[in-house]
C-alpha positions as CSV (number, residue, x, y, z in Angstrom):
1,X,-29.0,-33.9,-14.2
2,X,-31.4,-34.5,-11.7
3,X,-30.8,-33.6,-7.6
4,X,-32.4,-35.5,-5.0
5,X,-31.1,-34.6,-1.3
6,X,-33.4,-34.7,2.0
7,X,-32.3,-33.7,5.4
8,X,-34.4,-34.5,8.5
9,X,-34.2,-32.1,11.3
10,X,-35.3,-32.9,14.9
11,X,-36.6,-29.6,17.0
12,X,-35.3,-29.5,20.4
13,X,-38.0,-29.4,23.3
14,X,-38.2,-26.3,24.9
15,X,-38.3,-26.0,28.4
16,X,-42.0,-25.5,28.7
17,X,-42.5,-28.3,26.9
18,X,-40.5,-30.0,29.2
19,X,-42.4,-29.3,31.7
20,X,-45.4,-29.7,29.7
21,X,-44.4,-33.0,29.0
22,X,-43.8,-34.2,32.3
23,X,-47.0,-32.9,33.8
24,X,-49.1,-34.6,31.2
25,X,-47.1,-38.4,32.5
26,X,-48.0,-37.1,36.3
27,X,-51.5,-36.5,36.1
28,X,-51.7,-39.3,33.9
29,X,-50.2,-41.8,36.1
30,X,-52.6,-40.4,39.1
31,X,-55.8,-40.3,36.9
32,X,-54.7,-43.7,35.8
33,X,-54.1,-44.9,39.3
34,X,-57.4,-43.7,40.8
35,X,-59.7,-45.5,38.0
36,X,-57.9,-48.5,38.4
37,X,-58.7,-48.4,42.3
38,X,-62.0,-48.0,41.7
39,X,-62.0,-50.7,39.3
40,X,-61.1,-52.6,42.7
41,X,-64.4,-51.7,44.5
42,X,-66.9,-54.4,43.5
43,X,-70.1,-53.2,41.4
44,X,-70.6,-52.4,38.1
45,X,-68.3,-49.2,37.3
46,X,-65.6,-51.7,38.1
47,X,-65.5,-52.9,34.3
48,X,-65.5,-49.5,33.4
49,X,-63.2,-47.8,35.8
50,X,-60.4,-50.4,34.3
51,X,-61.2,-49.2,31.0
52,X,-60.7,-45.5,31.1
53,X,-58.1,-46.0,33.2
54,X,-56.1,-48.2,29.8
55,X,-57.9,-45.1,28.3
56,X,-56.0,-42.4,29.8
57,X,-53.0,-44.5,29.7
58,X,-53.3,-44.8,25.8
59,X,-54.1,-41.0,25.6
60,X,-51.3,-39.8,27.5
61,X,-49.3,-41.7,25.4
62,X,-50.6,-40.8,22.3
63,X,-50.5,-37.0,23.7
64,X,-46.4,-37.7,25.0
65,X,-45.2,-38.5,21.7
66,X,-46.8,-35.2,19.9
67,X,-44.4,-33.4,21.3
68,X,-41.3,-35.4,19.1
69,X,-41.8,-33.1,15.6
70,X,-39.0,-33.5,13.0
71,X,-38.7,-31.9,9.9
72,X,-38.0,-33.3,6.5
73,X,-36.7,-31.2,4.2
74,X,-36.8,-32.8,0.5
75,X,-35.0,-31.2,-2.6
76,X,-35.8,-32.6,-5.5
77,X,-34.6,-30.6,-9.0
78,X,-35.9,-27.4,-8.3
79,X,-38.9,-28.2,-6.0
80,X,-38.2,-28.3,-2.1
81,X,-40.5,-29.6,0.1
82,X,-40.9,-29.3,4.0
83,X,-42.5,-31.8,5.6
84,X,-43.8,-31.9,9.2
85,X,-43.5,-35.1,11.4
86,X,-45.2,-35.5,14.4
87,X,-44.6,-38.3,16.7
88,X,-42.5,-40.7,14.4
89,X,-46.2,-41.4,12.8
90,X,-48.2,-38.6,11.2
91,X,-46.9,-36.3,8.0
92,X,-47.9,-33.5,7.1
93,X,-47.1,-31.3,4.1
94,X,-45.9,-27.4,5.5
95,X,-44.9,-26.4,2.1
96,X,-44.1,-27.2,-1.4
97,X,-41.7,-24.6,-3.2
98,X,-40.8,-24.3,-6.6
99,X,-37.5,-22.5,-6.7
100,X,-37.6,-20.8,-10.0
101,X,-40.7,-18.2,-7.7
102,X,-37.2,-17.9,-5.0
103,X,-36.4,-14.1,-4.8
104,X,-34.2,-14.7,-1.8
105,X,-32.3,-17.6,0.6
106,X,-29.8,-16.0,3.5
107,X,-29.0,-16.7,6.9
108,X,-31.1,-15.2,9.2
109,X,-28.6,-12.4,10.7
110,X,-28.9,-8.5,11.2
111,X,-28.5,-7.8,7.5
112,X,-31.7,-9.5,6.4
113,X,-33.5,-8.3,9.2
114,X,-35.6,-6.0,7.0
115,X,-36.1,-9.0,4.6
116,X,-37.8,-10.8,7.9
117,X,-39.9,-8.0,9.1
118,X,-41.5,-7.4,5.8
119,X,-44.9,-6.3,6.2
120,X,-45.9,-7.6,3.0
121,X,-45.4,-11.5,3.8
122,X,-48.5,-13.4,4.2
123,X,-47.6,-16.9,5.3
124,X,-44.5,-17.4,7.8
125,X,-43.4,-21.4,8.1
126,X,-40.8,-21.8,11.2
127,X,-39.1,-25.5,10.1
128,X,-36.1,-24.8,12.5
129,X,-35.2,-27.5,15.0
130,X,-34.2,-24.1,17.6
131,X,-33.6,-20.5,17.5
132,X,-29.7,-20.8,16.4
133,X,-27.1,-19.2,13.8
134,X,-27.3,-21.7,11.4
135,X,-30.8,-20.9,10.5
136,X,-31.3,-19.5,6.7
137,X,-34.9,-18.0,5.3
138,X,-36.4,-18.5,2.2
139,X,-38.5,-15.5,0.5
140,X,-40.8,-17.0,-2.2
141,X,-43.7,-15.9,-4.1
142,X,-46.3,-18.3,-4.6
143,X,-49.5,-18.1,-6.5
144,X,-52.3,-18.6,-3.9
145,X,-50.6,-18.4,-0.8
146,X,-48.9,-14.4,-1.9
147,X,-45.4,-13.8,-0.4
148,X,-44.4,-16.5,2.0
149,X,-41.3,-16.7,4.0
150,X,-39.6,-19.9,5.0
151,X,-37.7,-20.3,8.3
152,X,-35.4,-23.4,8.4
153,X,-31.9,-25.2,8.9
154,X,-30.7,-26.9,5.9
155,X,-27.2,-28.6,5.6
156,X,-24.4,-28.2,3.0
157,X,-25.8,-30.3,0.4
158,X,-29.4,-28.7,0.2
159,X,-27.5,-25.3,-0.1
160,X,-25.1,-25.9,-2.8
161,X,-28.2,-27.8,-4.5
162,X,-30.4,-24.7,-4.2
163,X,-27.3,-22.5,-5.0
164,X,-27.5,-24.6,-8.4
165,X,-31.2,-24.2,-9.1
166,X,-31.0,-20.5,-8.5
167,X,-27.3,-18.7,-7.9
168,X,-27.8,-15.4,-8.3
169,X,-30.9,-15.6,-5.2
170,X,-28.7,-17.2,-2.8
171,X,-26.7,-15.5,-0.4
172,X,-24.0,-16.4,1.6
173,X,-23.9,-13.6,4.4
């Protein structure tokens, strides 16, 4: 039987990156605003005061939407995959896990904390949209990459479907 679910998981924009955010469209919008007046002084920066001024207008745009990141995650038989999405526009692959390497998926509570703070990890992917309760961890050995531990929100359906590609590494507390 083969399983196909993906979930896509929108993080939630801190408040630094609120404020981030809305700097960036301020001094854009002034830095904009100045090069297009001195596009209005005749000469011959004119032409190219009016084009950094769509310049900076382009690159704070480009720079606004880099801070919308979702994150895909895609089960497919016993292979998950976590995608990173930045801006609607560019992918990028975080991490490709076979399951069969899983030695452990739990919520991320007080009784896994030792699990989290192992010294012994060597990669540590955070795919959660925010800090919340609903967050599980994955513990995976993989070849080239050594122990590696996974930090994300899955739903119901990747969780049964992981529970059926390896039951006795899942836990539910």
């Amino acid at each position: 039987m083969e399983v196909f679910t993906e979930q896509l998981v929108a993080k939630k924009l801190t408040t630094s990156s609120r404020i981030l955010k809305a700097l960036t469209f301020i001094s854009a919008g002034l830095l904009a605003l100045i090069f297009f007046l001195i596009s209005l002084v005749p000469g011959s920066w004119s032409f190219i005061a009016l084009f950094a001024a769509a310049g900076v207008c382009y690159g704070a745009w480009i720079l606004i939407k880099s801070f919308n990141i979702e994150y895909e995650y895609i089960l497919t038989n016993s292979d998950l995959d976590i995608d990173k999405i930045v801006g609607k526009s560019r992918r990028k692959r975080l991490i490709s896990l076979n399951l069969k390497n899983l030695e452990i998926m739990a919520p991320i509570n007080e009784n896994h904390k030792r699990e989290l703070e192992n010294p012994n990890v060597k990669v540590k992917i955070d795919a959660r949209a925010s800090d919340t309760n609903t967050a599980f961890f994955i513990k995976i050995m993989q070849d080239k990459k050594g122990l590696t531990l996974l930090l994300f929100e899955p739903n119901e359906k990747i969780i049964r479907a992981v529970k059926a590609a390896a039951p006795r590494k899942v836990l539910d507390t």
